[in-house]
N, C-alpha and C positions, 0 to 999 in steps of 0.2 A: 552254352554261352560262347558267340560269337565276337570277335572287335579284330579292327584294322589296327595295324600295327606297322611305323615304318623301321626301318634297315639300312641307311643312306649310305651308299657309298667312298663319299664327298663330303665334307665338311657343308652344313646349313647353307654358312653366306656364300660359297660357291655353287654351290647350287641352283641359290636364289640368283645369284650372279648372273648363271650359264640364261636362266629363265627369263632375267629382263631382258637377257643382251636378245633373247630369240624374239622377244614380242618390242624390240626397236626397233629388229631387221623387219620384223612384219610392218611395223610403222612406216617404217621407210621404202619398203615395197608402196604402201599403199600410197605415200606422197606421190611416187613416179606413178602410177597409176596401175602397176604392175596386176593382172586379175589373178595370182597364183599365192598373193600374201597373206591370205587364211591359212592353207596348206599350210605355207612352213610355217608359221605360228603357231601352230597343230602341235608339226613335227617336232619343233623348240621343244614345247610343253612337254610331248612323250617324252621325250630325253630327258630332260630335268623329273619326270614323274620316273621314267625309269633308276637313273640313278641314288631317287630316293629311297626305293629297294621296299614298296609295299606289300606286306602282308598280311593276310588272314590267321590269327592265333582265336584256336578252338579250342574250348575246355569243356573238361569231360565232368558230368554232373551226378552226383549219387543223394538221394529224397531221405530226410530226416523226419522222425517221426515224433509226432505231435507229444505233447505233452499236458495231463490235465493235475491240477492238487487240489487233494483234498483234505484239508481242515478236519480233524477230530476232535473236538471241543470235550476233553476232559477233566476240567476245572471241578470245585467242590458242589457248583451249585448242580453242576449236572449228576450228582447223587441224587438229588430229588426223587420224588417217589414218580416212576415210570418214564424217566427220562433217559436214565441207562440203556435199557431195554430199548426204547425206541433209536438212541445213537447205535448200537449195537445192528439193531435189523439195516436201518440204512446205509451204514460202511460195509456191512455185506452183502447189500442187495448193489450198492455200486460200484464195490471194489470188482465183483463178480461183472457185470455191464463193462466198466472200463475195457476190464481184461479181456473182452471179446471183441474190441476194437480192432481193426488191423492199423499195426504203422501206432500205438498208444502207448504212451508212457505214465504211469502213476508214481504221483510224487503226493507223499501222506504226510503229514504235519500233524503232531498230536500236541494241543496244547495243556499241559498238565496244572495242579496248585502251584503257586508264585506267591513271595510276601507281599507282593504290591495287587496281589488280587487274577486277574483273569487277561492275559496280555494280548488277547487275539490279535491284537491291530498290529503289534511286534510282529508278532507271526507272519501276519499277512504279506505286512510289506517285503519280510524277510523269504520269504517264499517268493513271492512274484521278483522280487530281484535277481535271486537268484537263477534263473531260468530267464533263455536267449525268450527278445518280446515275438522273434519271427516263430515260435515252436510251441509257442501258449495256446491252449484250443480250449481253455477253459479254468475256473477256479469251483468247487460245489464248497459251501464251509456248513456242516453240522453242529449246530450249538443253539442256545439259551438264546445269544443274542446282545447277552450281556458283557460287556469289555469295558475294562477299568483303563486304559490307555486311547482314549478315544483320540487324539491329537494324532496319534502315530496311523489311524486306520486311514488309506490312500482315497483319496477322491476320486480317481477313476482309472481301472485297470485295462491290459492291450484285447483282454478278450471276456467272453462274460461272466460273471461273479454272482452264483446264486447259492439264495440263503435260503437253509434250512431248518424251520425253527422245533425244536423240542416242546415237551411240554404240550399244556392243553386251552384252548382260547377261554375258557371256562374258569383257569385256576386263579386263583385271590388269597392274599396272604396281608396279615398285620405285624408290623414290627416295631421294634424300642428305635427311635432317634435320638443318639445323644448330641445336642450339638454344639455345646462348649459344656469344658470340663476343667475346672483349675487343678495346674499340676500339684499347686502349694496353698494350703490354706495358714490362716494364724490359729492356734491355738485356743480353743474354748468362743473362737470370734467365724459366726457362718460364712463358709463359700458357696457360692451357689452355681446349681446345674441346671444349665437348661436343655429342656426335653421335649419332647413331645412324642406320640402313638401315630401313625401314619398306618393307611389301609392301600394293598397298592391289587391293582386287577380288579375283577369281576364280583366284587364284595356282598353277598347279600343283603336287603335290604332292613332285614332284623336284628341282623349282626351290625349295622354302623350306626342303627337306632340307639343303640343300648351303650354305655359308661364303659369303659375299661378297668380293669380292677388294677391296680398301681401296689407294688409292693417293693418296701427298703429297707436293707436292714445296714450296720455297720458294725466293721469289724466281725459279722457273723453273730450279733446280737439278737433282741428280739427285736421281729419285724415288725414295720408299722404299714398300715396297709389304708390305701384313699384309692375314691371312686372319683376316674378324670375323663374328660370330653376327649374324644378323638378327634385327631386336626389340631386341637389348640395348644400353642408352646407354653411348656410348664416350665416356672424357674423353681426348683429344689433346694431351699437352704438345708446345706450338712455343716455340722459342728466339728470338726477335729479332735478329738479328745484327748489326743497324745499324740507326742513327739514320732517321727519316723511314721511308715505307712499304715495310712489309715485306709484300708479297705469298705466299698461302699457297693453293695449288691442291688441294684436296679433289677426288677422282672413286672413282667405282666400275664396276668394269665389267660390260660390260653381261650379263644372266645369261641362259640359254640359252634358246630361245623367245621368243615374238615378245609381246616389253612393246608398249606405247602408243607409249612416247618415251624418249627417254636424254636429255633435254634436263633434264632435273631428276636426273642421276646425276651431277652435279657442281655444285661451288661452289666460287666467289672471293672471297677475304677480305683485308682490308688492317687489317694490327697498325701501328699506329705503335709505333717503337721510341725509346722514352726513356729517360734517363740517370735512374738514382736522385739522384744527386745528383753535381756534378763536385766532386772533390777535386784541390783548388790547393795546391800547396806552394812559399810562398814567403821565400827567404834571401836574406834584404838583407846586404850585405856591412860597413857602415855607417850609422851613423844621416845622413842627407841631405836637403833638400827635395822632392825629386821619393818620398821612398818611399810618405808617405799619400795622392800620388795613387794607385797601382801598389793599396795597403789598399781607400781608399775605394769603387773599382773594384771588386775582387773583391767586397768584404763588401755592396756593395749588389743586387747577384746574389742571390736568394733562392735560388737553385741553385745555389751555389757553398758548400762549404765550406771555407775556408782556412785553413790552417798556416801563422802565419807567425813566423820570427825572425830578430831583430836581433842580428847580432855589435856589442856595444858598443864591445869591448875584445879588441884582436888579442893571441894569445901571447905576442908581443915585447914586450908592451908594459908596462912594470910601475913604477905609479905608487901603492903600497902602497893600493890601495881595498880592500877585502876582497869576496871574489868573489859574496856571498849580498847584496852589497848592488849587483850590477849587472844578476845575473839573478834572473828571478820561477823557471825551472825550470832543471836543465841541458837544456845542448844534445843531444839523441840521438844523437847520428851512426849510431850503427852499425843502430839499432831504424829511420832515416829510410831510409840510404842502402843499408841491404842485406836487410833483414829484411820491410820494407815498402813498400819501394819501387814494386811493382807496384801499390798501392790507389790512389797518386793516376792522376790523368790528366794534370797537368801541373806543369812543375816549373820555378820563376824564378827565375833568379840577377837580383842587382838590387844593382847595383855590387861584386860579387860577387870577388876576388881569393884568389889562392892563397897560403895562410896558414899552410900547417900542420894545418889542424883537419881536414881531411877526409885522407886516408891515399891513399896513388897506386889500390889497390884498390879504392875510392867511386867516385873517375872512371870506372874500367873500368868496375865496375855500372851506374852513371847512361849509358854509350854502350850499353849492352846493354838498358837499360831504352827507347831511343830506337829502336834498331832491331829489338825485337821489339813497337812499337807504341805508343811513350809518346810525349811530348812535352814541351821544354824551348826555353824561352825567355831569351835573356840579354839583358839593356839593359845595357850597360856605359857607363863614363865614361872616366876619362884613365888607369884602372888597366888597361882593353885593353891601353893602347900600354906598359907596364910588365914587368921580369922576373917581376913575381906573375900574368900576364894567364892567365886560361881558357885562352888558346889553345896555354899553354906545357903543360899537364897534356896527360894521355891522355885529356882530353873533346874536346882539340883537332881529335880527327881527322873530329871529327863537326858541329864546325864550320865554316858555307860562306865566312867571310873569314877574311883572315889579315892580322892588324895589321904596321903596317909598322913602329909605334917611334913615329908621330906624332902629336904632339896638336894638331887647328885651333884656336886660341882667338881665332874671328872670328866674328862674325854672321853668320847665311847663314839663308837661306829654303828651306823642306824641301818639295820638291818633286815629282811626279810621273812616273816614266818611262812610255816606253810600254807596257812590261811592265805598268806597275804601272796604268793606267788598265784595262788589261783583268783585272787580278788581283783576285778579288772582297772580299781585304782591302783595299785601297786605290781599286778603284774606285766611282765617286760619292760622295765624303768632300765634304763641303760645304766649297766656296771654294777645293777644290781646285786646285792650280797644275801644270800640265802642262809638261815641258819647251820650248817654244816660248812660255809665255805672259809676256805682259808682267810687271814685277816687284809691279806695283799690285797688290794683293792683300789682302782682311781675313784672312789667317793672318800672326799674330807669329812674329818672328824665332829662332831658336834660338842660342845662344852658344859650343858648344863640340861637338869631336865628337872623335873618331878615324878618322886614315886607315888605311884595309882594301884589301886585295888581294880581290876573290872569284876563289874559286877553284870555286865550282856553283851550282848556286841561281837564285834572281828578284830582281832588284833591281829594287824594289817604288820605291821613294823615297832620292833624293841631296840631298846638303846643300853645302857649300860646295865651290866648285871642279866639283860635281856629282859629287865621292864617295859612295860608295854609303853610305848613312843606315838601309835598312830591308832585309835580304836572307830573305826565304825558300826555304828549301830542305827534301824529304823523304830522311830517309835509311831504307834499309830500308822497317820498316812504318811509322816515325813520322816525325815531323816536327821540324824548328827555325827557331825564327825569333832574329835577331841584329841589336838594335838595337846602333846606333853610337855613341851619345849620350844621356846621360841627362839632358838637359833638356827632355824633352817637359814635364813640370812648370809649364813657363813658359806654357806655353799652357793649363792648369787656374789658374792666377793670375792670364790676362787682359791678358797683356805683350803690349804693343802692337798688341791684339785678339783676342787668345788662337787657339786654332784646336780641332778635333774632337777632343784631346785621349781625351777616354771613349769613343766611337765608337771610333776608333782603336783602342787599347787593348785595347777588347772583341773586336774582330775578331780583334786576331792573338789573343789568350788563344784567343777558340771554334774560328780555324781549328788552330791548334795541337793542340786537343782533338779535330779532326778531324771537327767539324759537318758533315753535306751539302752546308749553304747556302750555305759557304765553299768547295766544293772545287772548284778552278780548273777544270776539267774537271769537267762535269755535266749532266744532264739534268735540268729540273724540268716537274711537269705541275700545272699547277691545273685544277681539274677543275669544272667550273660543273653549272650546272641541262638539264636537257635533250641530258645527254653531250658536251655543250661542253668544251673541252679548248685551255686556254693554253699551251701546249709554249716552255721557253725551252730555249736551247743555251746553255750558258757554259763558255769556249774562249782559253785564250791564241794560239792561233792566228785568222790575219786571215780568214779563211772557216771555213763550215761548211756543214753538210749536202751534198744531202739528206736527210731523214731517213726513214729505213726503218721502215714499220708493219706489223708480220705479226698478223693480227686471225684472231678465232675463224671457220671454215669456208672456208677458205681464201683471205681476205683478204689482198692486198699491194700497198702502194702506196709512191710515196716522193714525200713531203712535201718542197715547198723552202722552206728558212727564209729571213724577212726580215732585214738588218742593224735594230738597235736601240739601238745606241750601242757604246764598245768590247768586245770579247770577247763581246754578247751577240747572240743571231740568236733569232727567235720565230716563231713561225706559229700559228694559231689553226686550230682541226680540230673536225668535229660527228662525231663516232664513228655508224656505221652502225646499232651494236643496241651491247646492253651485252656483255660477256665480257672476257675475259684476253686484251690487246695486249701484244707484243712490240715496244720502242722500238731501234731500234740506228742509229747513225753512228758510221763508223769502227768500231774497238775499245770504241766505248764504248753498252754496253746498258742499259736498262729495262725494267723489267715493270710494267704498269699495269693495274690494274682497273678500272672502271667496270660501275654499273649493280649492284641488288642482288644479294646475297648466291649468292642464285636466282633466277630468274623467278617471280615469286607466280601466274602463269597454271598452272605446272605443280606445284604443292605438290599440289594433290589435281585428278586428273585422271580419274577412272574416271564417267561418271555415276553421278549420286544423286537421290533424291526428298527426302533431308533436311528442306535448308533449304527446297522448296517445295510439297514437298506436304502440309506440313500447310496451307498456304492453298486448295491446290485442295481439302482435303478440307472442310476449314467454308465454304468458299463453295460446295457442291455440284457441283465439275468433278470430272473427272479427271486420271489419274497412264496414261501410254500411253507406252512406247517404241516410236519409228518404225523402230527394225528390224522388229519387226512388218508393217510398210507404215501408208501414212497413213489415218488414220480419215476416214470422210465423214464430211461434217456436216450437220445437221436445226437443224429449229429447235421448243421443247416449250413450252409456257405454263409461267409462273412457276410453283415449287412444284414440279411434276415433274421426275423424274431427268434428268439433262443428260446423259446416259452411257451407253451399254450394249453389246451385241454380238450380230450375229442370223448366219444362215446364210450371210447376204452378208460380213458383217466385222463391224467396230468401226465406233461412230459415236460422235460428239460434237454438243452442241447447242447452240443461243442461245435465251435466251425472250427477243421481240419485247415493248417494253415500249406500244407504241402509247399513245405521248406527245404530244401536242399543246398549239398555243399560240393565244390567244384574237388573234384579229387585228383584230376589232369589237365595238364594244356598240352596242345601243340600248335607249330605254325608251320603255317606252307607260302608259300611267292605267290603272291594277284596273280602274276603271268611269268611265268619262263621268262630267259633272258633272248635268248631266240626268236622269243612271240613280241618282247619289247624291241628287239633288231630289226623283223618284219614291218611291224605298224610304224615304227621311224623310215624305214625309207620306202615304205608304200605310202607314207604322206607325200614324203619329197618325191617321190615320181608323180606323183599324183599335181601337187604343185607344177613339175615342169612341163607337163602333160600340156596342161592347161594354159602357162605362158606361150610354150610352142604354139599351142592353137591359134593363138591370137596372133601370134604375128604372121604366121601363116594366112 
């Protein structure tokens, strides 16, 4: 690398200065007619050129050597059956070629599994970036074809970019599409999935003739199986049938002839199942202090709707008020307790006595609406221990204590049994007091209760004497729960520090309603990032597990759970790959999903030139499947075809960019200052030369 370079001795505008003033004296020469005013014009110029002090600065140059990448496309899909093998031959059939390049550089990019699927086009662009665009002599990518980031793959690179496809032009595969999936369904009310069977490649023609077999099952139930068109979108109603995840197993089976994979002929899906809304019905038996906690509770429940009414005024009772002036509606009885009964979810008596108003046949309904799957709740007062008490009707039989006649009216501190620490209504209530614990405690006193006989049930919490205060029991398919006392109240007032009062409360109302996250017996899983998996066991029993894992491909192991306080036991678990696990301990099973829907490796699995050959085509590469066998490789001057096929085979090429970097300069003077001395005044003799002559 050569360039002129000046040195001035002199300031620019003196320079320029010395330069005009010579070419006015020539001007002025040539007015008088002088024939010597080119000459010193000349001379002017050398001088002011001299002064400017011109040089030659030479630099010394050293050749950088080219640079090719190659792309190793080791994503899932390239497990496929004989695509390894054929990536495998080609990266060492050209890492080998490269490396006998003279002046070649190999830069290898292997692209591996990603959660978002198959990044090549990251890759790529990240690749060609990095590398100067003067030293690029080529990009070869080995792969499927297939890239899940198609936005990022670059439209047209500095040198050529040819594709190498895996696979066989031959091969045809069928897979599940799911293509909406509701995260939440309502309970007992269908969501639906829509689906379809899609055939992608070289399909035979017997094979796309014939139904698909369509198989579902949920929760791991039994499977229901239909025969469905390929191509046509299927909508799927699924029913939710309980609260928290409901698992729903899509497959199809596999159709005759040899597909790719069946690893994408099914899919796991998780509905959560949710309540439209709970319906509370609750009858207070009189107006009391303790009812607007029992209201307040419900009605601040954004998913509760409540029903509630107040008997004012018992039958017996007749103090000439007139009746339009104690209620806003009448009471329904018969539209609540036989007509409708099945709408709510749960149902509160709430000091609640046998009065007359309800008919011996309500009772029977209300036990029949509990043991085909409802829920009632009684908090009673000193009318328990009474000839009007609940327990004297036909609801009695459905309750777990049986009052003895007596009323405590002694302070007593409401307490903990062991049941009840393990019971996940009652365990970890803040300030809690355990049977064994000292009496020192911030929960307030209670004042009054009734003694009970149980006769089944969990006696969750005792009050004076350590009579049972809080019994749970399921009967049938439902549940009851039977407070003893209705001064919880006192502890939403603050009486001598009140205690969890709305906690409480809320518990039993959701377990009664038969929440998951209440149910004494259960399995939960929290499921993390990277198929992490927080397994708890919740257990009125004082051990648990092992727990039993049956995972997709014949997975089985058994997890042992840690103790973690009462009733609950935990282990933490990294799930091996994603699919449908089978949880069981004891009698008691789950079904757990993990990991998407489908594997995104296998949504489209047949190779493609797609998404990459439009860039090998504007960058002058090629598009070559290596079932064919591997092309050799040449190398062509920029501008010629990079590509072709002669009698020997296929080939591919690099053009050598013969790039280089300056690693010195020097500089040396146009002319000596001696030689700029000469040519100055051998113009001006030359100039006077020639004046003389003429006048001569």
């Amino acid at each position: 690398m050569t360039a002129l370079r000046f040195d001035p001795a002199l300031p620019w505008w003196l320079i320029a200065a010395l330069a005009a003033l010579a070419l006015l004296a020539a001007g002025f020469a040539l007015w008088r007619g002088l024939r010597g005013w080119g000459w010193r014009a000349l001379a002017g110029l050398a001088a002011a050129a001299a002064l400017a002090g011109p040089a030659l600065e030479i630099g010394t140059r050293a050749g950088l050597s080219d640079i090719v990448i190659l792309l190793d496309d080791r994503s899932a899909s390239q497990s496929l059956p004989g695509r390894a093998a054929q990536t495998d031959a080609a990266i060492e059939a050209l890492g080998r070629q490269i490396a006998a390049l003279p002046d070649t550089e190999l830069r290898r990019v292997t692209v591996g599994d990603d959660g978002d699927g198959s990044l090549i086009g990251t890759a790529l662009t990240r690749a060609i970036a990095a590398e100067p665009e003067s030293r690029l002599a080529g990009v070869i990518a080995v792969t499927d074809g297939q890239a899940h980031d198609a936005a990022m793959i670059p439209s047209d690179a500095p040198a050529p970019v040819h594709l190498l496809l895996t696979g066989n032009p031959g091969d045809w595969d069928r897979r599940l599409v799911i293509d909406e999936a509701p995260a939440f369904g309502l309970i007992g009310e269908p969501a639906t999935i829509r689906l379809r069977i899609e055939d992608q490649g070289a399909v035979p023609a017997d094979v796309t003739a014939q139904p698909a077999t369509l198989r579902i099952s949920l929760d791991g139930g039994e499977e229901q199986v239909f025969a469905v068109p390929v191509g046509a979108p299927l909508d799927l109603p699924v029913v939710p049938a309980h609260a928290g995840q409901n698992v729903v197993q899509i497959g199809i089976d596999p159709p005759e002839g040899q597909e790719l994979t069946a690893l994408n002929n099914s899919a796991v899906l998780s509905i959560t199942g949710v309540r439209d809304r709970l319906r509370v019905l609750l009858v207070s038996g009189q107006p009391h202090a303790g009812e607007r906690t029992w209201r307040n509770l419900l009605k601040s429940d954004a998913g509760v709707d409540l029903i509630h009414f107040t008997i004012l005024r018992p039958p017996d009772k007749f103090d000439g008020v007139p009746v339009d002036e104690l209620a806003l509606i009448a009471f329904p009885t018969q539209e609540l307790f036989m007509q409708r009964i099945d709408d709510f979810d749960l149902i509160i008596f709430d000091r609640y006595r046998v009065q007359g108003i309800l008919p011996a046949d309500y009772y029977e309904n209300i036990a029949r609406y509990v043991e085909q799957g409802g829920a009632i709740l009684v908090a009673a007062g000193p009318e328990m221990a009474g000839v009007e008490s609940l327990n004297l009707s036909p609801l009695g039989r459905i309750l777990p204590a049986r009052p003895t006649g007596r009323v405590i009216d002694a302070p007593f501190l409401p307490r903990l049994t062991d049941e009840g620490a393990r019971h996940p209504v009652t365990s970890g209530l803040p300030g809690a007091v355990g049977p064994e614990d000292a009496p020192a405690d911030p929960w307030g006193r209670w004042l009054r209760m009734a003694d009970t006989i149980v006769s089944r049930g969990v006696v969750a919490m005792t009050g004076a004497d350590d009579r049972p205060l809080l019994v749970l029991d399921r009967v049938g398919q439902g549940r009851v729960a039977q407070m003893t006392s209705d001064q919880v109240w006192l502890w939403g007032r603050g009486f001598e520090g009140g205690g969890p009062q709305l906690e409480l409360l809320r518990r039993i109302a959701h377990w009664s309603m038969q929440e998951p996250e209440l149910d004494e017996e259960t399995l939960l899983a929290d499921v993390g990032t990277d198929l992490r998996v927080r397994l708890t066991r919740r257990t009125m029993q004082d051990t648990a597990g092992p727990l039993r894992i049956i995972g997709p491909e014949g997975l089985a192991l058994d997890l042992p759970l840690t103790p973690a306080g009462p009733g609950r036991f935990v282990a933490d678990w990294v799930a091996p790959g994603p699919g449908l696990y089978r949880l069981a301990d004891g009698d008691l099973t789950r079904v757990l999903a993990l990991g998407p829907a489908a594997p995104r490796e296998f949504e489209q699995t047949v190779a493609s030139e797609a998404l990459l050959g439009p860039l090998a085509q504007t960058s002058g590469g090629a598009v070559m499947h290596l079932s064919d066998g591997v092309p050799d490789l040449r190398t062509v001057r920029a501008g010629r075809q990079a590509f072709g096929e002669t009698a020997l085979g296929r080939w591919i090429a690099l053009t050598p960019r013969e790039a280089a970097t300056v690693t010195g300069l020097a500089r040396r003077p146009l002319l000596p200052g001696w030689v700029w001395l000469g040519l100055i005044a051998g113009l001006l003799i030359v100039g006077w030369l020639v004046e003389a002559r003429r006048r001569g």
